[in-house]
C-alpha positions as CSV (number, residue, x, y, z in Angstrom):
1,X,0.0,0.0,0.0
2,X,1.3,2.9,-1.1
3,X,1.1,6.4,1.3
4,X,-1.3,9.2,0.0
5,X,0.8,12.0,-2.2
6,X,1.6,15.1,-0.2
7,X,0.0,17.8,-1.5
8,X,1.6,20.6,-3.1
9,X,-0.3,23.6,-1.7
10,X,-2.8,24.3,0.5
11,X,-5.7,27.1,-0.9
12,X,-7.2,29.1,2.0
13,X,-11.1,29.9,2.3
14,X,-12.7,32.4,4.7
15,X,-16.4,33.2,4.2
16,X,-18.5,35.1,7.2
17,X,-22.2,35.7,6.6
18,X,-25.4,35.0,7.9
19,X,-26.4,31.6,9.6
20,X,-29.8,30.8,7.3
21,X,-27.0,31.2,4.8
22,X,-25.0,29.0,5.7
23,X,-27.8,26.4,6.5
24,X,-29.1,27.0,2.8
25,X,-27.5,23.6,1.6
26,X,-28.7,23.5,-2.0
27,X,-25.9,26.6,-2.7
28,X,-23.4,24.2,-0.6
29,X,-23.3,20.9,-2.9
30,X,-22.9,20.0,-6.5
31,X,-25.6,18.6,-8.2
32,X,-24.6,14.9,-7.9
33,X,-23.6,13.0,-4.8
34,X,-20.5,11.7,-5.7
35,X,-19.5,8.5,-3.6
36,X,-16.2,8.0,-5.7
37,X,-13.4,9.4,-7.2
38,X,-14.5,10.0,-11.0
39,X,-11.9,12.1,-13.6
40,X,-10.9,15.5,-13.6
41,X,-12.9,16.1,-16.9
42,X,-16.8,15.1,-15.4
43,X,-15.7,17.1,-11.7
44,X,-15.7,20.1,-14.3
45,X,-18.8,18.8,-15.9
46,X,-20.5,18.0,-12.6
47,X,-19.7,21.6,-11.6
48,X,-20.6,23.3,-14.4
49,X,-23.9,21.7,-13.9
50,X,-24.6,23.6,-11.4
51,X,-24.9,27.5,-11.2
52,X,-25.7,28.0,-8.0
53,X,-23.5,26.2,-6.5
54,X,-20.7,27.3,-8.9
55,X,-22.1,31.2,-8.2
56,X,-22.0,30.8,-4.0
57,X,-19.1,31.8,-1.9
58,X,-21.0,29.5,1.0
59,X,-18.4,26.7,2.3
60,X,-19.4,23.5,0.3
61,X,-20.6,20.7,2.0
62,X,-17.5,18.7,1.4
63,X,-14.1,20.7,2.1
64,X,-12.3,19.1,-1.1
65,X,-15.6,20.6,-3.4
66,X,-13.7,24.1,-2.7
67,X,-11.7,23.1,-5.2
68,X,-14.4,23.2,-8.2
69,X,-15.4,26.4,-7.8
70,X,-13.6,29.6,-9.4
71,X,-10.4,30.5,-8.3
72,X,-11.8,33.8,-7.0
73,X,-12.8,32.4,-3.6
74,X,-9.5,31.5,-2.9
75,X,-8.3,34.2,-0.1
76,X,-4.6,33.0,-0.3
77,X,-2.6,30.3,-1.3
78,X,0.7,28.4,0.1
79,X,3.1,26.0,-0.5
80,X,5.0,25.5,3.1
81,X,2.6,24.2,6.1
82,X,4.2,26.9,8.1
83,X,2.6,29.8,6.0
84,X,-0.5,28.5,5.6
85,X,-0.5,27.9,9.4
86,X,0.1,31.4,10.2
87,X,-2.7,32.4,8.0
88,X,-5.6,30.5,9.5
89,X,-4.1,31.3,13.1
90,X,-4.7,35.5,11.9
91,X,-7.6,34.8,10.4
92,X,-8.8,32.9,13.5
93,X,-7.3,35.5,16.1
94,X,-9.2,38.2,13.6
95,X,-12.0,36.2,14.5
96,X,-12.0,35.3,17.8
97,X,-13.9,38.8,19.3
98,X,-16.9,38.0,17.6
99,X,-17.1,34.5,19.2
100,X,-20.4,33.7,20.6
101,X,-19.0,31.2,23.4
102,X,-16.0,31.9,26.1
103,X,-15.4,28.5,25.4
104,X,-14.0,29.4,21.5
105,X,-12.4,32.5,23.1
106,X,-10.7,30.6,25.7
107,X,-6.6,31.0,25.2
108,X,-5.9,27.2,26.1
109,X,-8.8,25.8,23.6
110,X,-7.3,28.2,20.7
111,X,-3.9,27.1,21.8
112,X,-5.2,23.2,21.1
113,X,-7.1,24.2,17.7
114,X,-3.6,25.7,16.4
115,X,-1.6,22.6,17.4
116,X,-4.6,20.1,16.2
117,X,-4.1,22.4,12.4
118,X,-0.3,22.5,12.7
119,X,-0.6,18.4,13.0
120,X,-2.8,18.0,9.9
121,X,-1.0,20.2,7.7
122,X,2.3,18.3,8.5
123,X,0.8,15.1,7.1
124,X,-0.8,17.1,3.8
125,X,-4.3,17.2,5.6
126,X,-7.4,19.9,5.2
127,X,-8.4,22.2,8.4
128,X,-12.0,23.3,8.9
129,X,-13.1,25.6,11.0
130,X,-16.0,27.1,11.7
131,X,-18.0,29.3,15.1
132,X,-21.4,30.9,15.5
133,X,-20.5,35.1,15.6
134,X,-22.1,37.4,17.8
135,X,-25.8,38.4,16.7
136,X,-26.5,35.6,13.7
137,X,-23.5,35.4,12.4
138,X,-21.2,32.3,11.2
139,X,-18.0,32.4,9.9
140,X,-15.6,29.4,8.7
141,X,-11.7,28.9,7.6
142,X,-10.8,26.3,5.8
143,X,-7.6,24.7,4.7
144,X,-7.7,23.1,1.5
145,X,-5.1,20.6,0.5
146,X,-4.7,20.6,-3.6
147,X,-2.9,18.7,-6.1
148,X,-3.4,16.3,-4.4
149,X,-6.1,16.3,-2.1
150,X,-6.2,13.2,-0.1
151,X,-10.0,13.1,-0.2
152,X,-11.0,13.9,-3.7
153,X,-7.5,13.3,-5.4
154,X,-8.8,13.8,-9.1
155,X,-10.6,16.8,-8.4
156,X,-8.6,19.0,-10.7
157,X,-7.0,22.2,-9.2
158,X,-8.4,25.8,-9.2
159,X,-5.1,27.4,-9.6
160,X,-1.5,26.4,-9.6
161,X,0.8,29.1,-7.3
């Protein structure tokens, strides 16, 4: 058995909106439920397919579906674990005032979601996150492994650095 290819970069997502957008799921999945891998060529197909979900900025359902959508939604992009690290620790620290809970805010829990990301990029893993903001808020960073993904490995790639 051979080990999973590491991945060459990481894309980085950050959306923040509303919570009944977020919990609109049609916006958040491709037309098809895919249960295996298929080829790069009907992912592009599949995604075309469908407009809204192509259109939304929403996290997908899946993490790896990120990658199908336009290369616009990509908020930064990185090849070393280190910089990509860094990014989702500013954007979670950015974040981290408009937490609903104490518990998301606590210093020792944030400490623990840093070293828990820091652990999965090393071995060419995805990170999601994702907390409930003041008011009715929601807001989610996201990690994307790509080319290759060790979820959806044929899902072709946005955008090369």
């Amino acid at each position: 058995m051979t080990a999973p290819p590491t991945p060459d970069h990481w894309h980085c997502y950050r959306w923040t909106g509303e919570r009944r957008t977020y919990d609109d799921e049609p916006a958040r999945r491709p037309p098809h439920l895919i249960a295996c891998d298929i080829t790069p060529q009907e992912w592009k197909q599949i995604a075309a397919a469908s407009p809204t979900f192509m259109a939304s900025e929403v996290p997908p359902l899946e993490v790896a579906h990120w990658l199908l959508r336009p290369a616009r939604t990509i908020k930064a992009t990185f090849q070393e674990p280190e910089k990509v690290s860094a990014w989702y620790r500013d954007q979670v620290t950015d974040l981290t005032p408009s937490f609903v809970t104490d518990h998301d805010k606590n210093p020792t829990r944030q400490a623990e979601r840093f070293t828990a990301a820091d652990d999965r990029l090393s071995w060419g893993g995805d990170v999601v996150g994702g907390w409930y903001l003041r008011g009715t808020g929601f807001a989610s960073v996201q990690l994307v492994a790509c080319s290759a993904n060790r979820i959806r490995p044929t899902i072709p790639c946005p955008i090369f650095p």
